[in-house]
C-alpha positions in Angstrom: 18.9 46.3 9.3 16.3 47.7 6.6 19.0 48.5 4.3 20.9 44.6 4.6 16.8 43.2 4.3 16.7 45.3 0.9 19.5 44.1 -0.4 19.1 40.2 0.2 16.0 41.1 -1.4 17.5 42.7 -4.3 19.6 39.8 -4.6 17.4 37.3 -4.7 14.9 38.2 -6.2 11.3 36.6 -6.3 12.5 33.6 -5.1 11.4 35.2 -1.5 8.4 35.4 -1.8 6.9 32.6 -4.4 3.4 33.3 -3.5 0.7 31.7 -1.3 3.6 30.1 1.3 4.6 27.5 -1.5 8.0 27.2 -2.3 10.1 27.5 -5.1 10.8 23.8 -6.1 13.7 22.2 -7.9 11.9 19.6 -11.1 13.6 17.1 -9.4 11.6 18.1 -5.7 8.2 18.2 -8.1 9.0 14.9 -9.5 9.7 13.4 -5.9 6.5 15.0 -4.8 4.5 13.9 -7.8 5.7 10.6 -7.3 4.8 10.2 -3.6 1.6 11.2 -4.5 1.0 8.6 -6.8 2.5 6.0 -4.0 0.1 7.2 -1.7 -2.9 6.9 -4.0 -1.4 3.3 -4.9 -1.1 2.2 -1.4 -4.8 3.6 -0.7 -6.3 1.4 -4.0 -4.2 -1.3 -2.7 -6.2 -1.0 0.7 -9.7 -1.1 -0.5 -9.1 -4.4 -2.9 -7.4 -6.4 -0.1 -10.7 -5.2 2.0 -12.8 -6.2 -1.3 -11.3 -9.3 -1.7 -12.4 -10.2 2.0 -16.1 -9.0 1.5 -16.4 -10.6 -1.8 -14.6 -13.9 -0.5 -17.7 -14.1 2.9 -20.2 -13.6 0.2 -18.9 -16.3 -1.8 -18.8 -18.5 1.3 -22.6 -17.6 2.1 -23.9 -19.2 -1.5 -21.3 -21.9 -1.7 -23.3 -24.0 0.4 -20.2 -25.2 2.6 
């Protein structure tokens, strides 16, 4: 069993053990995963103006004098 772990490991060579339990990643997997990212971050700024626009739009209400 040693012997067949050896070889596979031979055979594959550092792409076992990439480091720090992150994979080896295609650029195409990086670029999906960069990309996310940047939705997420997008979706999260989209979040805080809608709330913006609703605490700028009571204060705007409170002087108006309606």
């Amino acid at each position: 069993m040693v012997r067949r772990w050896a070889k596979e490991h031979d055979e594959a060579g550092n792409r076992n053990f990439p480091g720090n339990g992150k994979q080896d990643l295609t650029p195409e997997q990086k670029e999906i995963q960069e990309l996310e990212k940047a939705l997420q971050q997008a979706e999260m700024e989209i979040k805080i103006l809608k709330k913006a626009v609703i605490i700028f739009s009571k204060e705007d209400n409170k002087y108006s004098g309606s």
